[in-house]
C-alpha positions in Angstrom: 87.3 71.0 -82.0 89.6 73.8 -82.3 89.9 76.6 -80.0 91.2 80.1 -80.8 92.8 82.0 -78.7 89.6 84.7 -78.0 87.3 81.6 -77.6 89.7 79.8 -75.4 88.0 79.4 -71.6 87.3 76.8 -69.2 85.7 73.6 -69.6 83.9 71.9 -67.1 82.6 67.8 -66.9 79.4 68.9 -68.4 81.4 70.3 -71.5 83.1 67.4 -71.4 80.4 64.7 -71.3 79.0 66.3 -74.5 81.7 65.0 -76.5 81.0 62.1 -78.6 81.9 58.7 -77.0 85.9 57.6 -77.7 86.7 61.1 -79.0 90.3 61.8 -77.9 90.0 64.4 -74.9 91.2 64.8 -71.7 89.7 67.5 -68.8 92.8 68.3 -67.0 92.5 72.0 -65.3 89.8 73.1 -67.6 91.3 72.6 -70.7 90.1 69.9 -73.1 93.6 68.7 -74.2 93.4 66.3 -77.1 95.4 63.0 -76.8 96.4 60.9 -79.9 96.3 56.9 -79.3 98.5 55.1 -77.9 100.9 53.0 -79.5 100.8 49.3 -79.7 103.8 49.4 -77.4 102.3 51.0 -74.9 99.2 49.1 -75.1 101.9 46.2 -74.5 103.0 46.9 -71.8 99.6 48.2 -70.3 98.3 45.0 -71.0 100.5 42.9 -69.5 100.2 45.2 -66.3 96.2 45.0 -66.5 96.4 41.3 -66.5 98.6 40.4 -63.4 97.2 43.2 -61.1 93.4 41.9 -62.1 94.8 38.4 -61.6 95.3 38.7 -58.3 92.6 41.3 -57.0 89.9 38.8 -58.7 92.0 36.1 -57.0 91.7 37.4 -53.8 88.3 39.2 -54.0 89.8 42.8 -53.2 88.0 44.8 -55.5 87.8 45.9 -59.1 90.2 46.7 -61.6 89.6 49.2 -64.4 91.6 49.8 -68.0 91.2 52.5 -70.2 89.1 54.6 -71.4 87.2 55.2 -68.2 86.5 58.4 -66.9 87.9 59.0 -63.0 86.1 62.8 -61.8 88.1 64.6 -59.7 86.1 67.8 -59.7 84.6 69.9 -62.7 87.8 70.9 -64.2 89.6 67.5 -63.9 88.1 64.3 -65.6 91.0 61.9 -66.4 91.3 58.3 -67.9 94.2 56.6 -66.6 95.4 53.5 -68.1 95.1 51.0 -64.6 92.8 51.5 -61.9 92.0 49.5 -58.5 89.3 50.2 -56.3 88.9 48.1 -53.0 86.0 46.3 -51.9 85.5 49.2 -49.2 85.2 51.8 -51.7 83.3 50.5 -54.5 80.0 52.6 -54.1 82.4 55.3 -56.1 81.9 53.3 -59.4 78.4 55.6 -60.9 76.9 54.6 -63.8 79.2 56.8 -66.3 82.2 57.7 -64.6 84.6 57.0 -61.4 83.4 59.6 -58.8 86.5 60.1 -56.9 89.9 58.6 -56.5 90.8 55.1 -56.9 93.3 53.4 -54.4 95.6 52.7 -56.9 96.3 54.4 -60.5 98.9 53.6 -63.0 100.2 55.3 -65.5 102.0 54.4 -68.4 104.0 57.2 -69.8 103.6 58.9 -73.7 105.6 61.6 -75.2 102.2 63.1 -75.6 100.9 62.6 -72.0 104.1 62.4 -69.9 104.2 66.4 -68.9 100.3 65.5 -67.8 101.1 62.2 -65.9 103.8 63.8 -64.0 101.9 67.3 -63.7 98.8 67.5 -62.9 97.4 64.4 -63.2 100.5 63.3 -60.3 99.2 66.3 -58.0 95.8 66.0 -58.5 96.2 61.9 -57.7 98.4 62.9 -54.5 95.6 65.4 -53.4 92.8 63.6 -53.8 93.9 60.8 -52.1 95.4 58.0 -54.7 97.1 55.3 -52.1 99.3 54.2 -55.0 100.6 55.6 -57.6 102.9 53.6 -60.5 104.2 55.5 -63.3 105.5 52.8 -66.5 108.9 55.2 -68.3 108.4 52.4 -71.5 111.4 53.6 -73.2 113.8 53.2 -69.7 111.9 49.8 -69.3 111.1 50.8 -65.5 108.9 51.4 -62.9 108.0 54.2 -60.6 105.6 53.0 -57.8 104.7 56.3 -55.5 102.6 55.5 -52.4 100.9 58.7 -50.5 102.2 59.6 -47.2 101.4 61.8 -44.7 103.6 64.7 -46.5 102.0 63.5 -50.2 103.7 61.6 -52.6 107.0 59.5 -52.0 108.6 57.7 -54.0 109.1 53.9 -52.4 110.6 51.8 -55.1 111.9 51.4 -58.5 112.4 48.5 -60.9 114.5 48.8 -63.4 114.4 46.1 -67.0 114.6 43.0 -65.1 113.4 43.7 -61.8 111.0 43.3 -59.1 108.3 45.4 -58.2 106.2 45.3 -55.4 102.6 47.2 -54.1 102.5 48.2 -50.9 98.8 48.7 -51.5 98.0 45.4 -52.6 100.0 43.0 -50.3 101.6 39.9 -51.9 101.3 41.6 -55.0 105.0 41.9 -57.0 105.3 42.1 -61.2 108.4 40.6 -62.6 109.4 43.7 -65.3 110.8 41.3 -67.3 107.4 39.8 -68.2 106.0 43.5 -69.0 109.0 44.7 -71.2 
C-alpha cells in the first residue's frame, strides 16, 4: 500500500481491519505505519519473557497472557499489537472476538530500530492514558529493562535491570525475571 502525499489522510480501525490478515501495519494516530518483522533476536528475548510471565499467571490463575500479533483498540486511530500482554481475571470481558477492546494491565514492549520512536512515543502515551498498570520496555541491544508502573501523575519509572539483574512487577506480585535468563 503506498501513500502519496495528496492521498495521504487518516485511517481509522475499519481501514485497518480491511487489510489482509498478518500484513505488516500498525494504526498508530491515524497513520497505517508499516513495520518489518522482527528479528530472531528479538523474538528471543520476547519469548523467553512470554514464557515466565504466562508461567506464573496460569500458575496462579490471574488471568491471560497474550503475544503477538494481537490487536489491542485504543480508539479509531490507535490499534496496536504489542509483543506481551496480561489481562486480569477482573477484566477479561475486554477480550472480543477479533481484537483487545481497551487496555491491558500490563504491556511489554520489546524495542526495534524500526518501532522504538513508536514504543516510546505514542504507543508509551497512549498506554499511560488509557490506563496500562504496567508498562516494561526490553532496550535488547543495552541487555535491560525498563518496567514503568502508572501513578497518579502518569507514568513513572520504578525500576531497571541491567544484563544480569533482577526485575520485579509490581503488578503481578511474586513475579521477578532473572535478565540473565532472557539475554
Amino acid at each position: 500500500m503506498s501513500i502519496t502525499t495528496a492521498e495521504k489522510r487518516k485511517y481509522t480501525y475499519k481501514d485497518y481491519a480491511k487489510l489482509p490478515e498478518g500484513a505488516p501495519y500498525r494504526l498508530i494516530g491515524g497513520e497505517l505505519i508499516m513495520v518489518p518483522a522482527p528479528t530472531p533476536y528479538h523474538q528471543k528475548i520476547s519469548g523467553r519473557v512470554y514464557f515466565g510471565v504466562r508461567e506464573f499467571v496460569c500458575k496462579n490463575d490471574l488471568g491471560e497472557v497474550f503475544y503477538a500479533p494481537i490487536d489491542v483498540y485504543f480508539g479509531e486511530e490507535d490499534t496496536f499489537q504489542p509483543d506481551i500482554i496480561f489481562i486480569s481475571k477482573e477484566r477479561l470481558d475486554i477480550i472480543k472476538e477479533t481484537r483487545i477492546e481497551g487496555a491491558p494491565d500490563l504491556v511489554i514492549e520489546t524495542l526495534s530500530p524500526s518501532t522504538a520512536y513508536y514504543d516510546m512515543g505514542r504507543k508509551y502515551n497512549i498506554y499511560e492514558r488509557s490506563g496500562v498498570n504496567e508498562y516494561w520496555v526490553i532496550h535488547p541491544e543495552k541487555k535491560s529493562v525498563d518496567i514503568y508502573a502508572n501513578k497518579a501523575d502518569g507514568f513513572e519509572i520504578v525500576q531497571t535491570g541491567r544484563e544480569k539483574g533482577m526485575v520485579r512487577s509490581e503488578l503481578l506480585n511474586g513475579y521477578e525475571m532473572d535478565l540473565k535468563e532472557v539475554f
